[in-house]
C-alpha positions in Angstrom: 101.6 70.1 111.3 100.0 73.4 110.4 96.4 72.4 111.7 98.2 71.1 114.9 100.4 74.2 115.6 96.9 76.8 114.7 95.0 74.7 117.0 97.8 74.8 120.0 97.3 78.4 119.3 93.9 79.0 119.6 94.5 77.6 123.2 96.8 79.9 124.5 95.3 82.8 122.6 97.9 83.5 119.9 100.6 85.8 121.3 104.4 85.0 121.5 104.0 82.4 119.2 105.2 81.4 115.5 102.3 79.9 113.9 102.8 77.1 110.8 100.0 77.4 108.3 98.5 79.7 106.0 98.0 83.6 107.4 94.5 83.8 106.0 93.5 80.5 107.6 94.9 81.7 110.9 93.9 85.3 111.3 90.3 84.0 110.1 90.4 82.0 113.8 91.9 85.4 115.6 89.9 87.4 117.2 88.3 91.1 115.9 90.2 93.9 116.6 92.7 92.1 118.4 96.2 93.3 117.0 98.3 97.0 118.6 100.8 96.8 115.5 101.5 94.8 112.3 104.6 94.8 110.8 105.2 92.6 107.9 107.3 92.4 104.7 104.6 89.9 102.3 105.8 88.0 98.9 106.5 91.1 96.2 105.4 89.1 93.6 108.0 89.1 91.4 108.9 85.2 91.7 111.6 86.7 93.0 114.7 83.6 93.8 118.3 84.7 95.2 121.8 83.9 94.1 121.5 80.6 96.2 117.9 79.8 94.6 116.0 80.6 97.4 112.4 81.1 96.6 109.3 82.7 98.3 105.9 80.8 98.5 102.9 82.9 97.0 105.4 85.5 95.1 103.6 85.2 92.1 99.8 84.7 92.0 97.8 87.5 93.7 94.7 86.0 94.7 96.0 86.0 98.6 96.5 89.5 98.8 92.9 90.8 99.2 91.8 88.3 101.5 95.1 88.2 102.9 94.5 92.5 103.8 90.9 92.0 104.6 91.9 90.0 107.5 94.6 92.0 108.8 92.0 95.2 108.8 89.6 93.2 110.6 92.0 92.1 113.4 93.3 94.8 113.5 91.9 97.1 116.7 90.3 100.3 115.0 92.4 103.8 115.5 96.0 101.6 114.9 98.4 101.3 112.3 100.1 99.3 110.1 103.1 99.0 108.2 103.7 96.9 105.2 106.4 96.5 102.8 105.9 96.5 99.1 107.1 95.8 95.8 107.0 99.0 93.8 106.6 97.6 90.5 103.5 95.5 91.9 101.6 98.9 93.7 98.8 98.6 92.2 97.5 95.4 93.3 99.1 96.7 96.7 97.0 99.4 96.9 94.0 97.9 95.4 93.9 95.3 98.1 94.5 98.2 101.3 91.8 100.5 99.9 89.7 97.4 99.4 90.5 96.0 103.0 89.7 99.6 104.6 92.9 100.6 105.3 94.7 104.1 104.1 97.8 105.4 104.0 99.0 107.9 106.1 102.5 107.8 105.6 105.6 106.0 103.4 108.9 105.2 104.2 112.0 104.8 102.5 114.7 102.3 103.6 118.0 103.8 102.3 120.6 100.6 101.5 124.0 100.7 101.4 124.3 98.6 98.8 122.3 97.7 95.4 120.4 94.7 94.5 120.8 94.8 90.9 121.2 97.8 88.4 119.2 98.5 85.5 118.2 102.1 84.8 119.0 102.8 88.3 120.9 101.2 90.5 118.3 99.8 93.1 119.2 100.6 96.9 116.0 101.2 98.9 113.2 99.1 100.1 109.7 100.8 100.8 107.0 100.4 102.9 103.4 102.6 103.9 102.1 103.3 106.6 98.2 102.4 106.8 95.8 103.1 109.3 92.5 102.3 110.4 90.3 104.6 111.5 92.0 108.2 112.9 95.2 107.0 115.2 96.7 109.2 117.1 99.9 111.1 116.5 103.2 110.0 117.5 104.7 112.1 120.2 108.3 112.0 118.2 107.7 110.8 114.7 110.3 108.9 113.2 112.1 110.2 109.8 110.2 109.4 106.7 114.0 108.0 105.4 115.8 105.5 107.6 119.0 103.6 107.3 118.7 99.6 106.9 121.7 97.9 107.8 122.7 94.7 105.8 121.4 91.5 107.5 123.9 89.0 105.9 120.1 87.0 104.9 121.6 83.6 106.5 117.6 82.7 107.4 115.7 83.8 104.6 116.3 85.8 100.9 114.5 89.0 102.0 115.3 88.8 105.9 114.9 92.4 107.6 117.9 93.8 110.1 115.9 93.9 113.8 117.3 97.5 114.3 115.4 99.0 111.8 112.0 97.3 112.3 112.7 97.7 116.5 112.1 101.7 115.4 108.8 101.2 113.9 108.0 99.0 116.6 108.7 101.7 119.4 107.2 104.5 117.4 103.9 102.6 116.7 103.4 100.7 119.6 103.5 100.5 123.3 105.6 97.7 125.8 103.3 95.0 126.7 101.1 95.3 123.6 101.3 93.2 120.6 102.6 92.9 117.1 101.7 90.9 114.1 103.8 89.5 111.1 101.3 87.5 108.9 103.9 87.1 106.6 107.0 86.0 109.2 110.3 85.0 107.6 112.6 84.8 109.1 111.2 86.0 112.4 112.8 89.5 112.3 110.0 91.3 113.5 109.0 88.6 116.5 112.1 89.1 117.7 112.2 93.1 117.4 109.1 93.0 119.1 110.5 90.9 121.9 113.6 93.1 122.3 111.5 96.2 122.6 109.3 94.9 125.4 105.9 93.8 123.6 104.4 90.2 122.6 104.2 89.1 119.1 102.4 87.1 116.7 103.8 85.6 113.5 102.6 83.3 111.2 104.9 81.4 108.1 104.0 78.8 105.9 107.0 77.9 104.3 108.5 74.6 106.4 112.0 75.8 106.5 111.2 79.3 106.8 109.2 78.7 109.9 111.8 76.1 111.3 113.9 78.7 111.5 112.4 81.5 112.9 110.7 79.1 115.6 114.3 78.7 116.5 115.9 82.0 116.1 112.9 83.0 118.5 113.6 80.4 121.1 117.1 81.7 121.0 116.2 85.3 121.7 113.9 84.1 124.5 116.5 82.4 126.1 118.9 85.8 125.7 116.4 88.0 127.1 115.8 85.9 130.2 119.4 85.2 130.7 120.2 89.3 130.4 117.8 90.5 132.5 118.5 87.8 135.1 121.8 89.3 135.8 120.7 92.7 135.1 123.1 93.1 131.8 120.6 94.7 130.1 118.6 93.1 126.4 120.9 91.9 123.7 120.5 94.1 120.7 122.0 91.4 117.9 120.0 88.5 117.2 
């Protein structure tokens, strides 16, 4: 299924699509410097599994995540950005494998929760991400707070799935309507459909089967919401 859905891709030239396979093995057949934006949330790896024993494909063994980077930089276009979430307790290989790639940070944000994922010595409410760049981009016109608000998504589609609102921010501040936006590391399709609400095209790619079933049909439902809206001039649906 994977080969067929890459090769359907390679067709059509890769945006507004959910591609089923391996992210390497499908940004390898992407174009250089192709890519405005990428947004993506990979595997921590921390095995991590939620209450219902929901697991994450790759969350453990690190050999994807240098070649995994490498290609990213490469498709990339040069003086854009990127932002990737992380797993703080696993920053070093992180870093390791964005230095390695090219990339370097310019900036890192904190996602401020409302409510904790576990307690230890501290009682964990944030997720984090950087902001890497490659090559000199230019400045934002209105730069977004270095400390944003993430609203609970209820995580019906996936055990680490993003809210749209606060990934459609990053989207506007990083990117332009009309350009596109890549998620190598897809979900639950949050950031496809953030990108399709704030006007550009997107790119995703997941290689979990039930993970990408999903988002391939949360995306077809946004699609259909969009084009409904405008046609009677309503305006874009914000929940999704």
């Amino acid at each position: 299924m994977a080969t067929t859905t890459v090769a359907t891709a390679q067709q059509s030239n890769f945006n507004n699509q959910i591609l089923h396979g391996n992210c390497i093995e499908v940004m390898r057949q992407m174009p250089t410097n192709s890519v405005d934006f990428i947004l993506t949330d990979p595997p921590y790896l921390v095995n991590y599994r939620d209450r219902s024993g929901r697991t994450i494909q790759n969350d453990v063994d690190k050999s994807w995540l240098k070649p995994a980077m490498a290609e990213a930089y490469r498709v990339l276009k040069q003086d854009r950005v990127a932002v990737m979430f992380y797993g703080w307790t696993k920053i070093d290989a992180f870093f390791e494998a964005w230095r390695s790639a090219g990339l370097h940070p310019v900036g890192h944000i904190v996602f401020r929760k409302s409510y904790s994922l576990k307690s230890r010595f501290l009682r964990y409410q944030h997720e984090q991400a950087f902001l890497l760049a490659k090559g000199r981009p230019p400045l934002p016109k209105q730069p977004l707070g270095d400390v944003m608000d993430m609203p609970y998504s209820g995580n019906k589609l996936h055990p680490t799935q993003k809210p749209v609102s606060a990934l459609a921010q990053l989207i506007c501040s990083f990117s332009i309507p009309g350009e596109n936006v890549l998620d190598p590391f897809a979900g639950s399709g949050s950031t496809c459909a953030a990108s399709l609400l704030t006007g550009r095209e997107y790119i995703g790619v997941e290689m979990d089967d039930v993970y990408y079933q999903q988002a391939s049909e949360r995306l077809k439902r946004v699609h259909q919401r969009v084009a409904v809206r405008r046609s009677s001039g309503s305006g874009i649906p914000t929940r999704v």
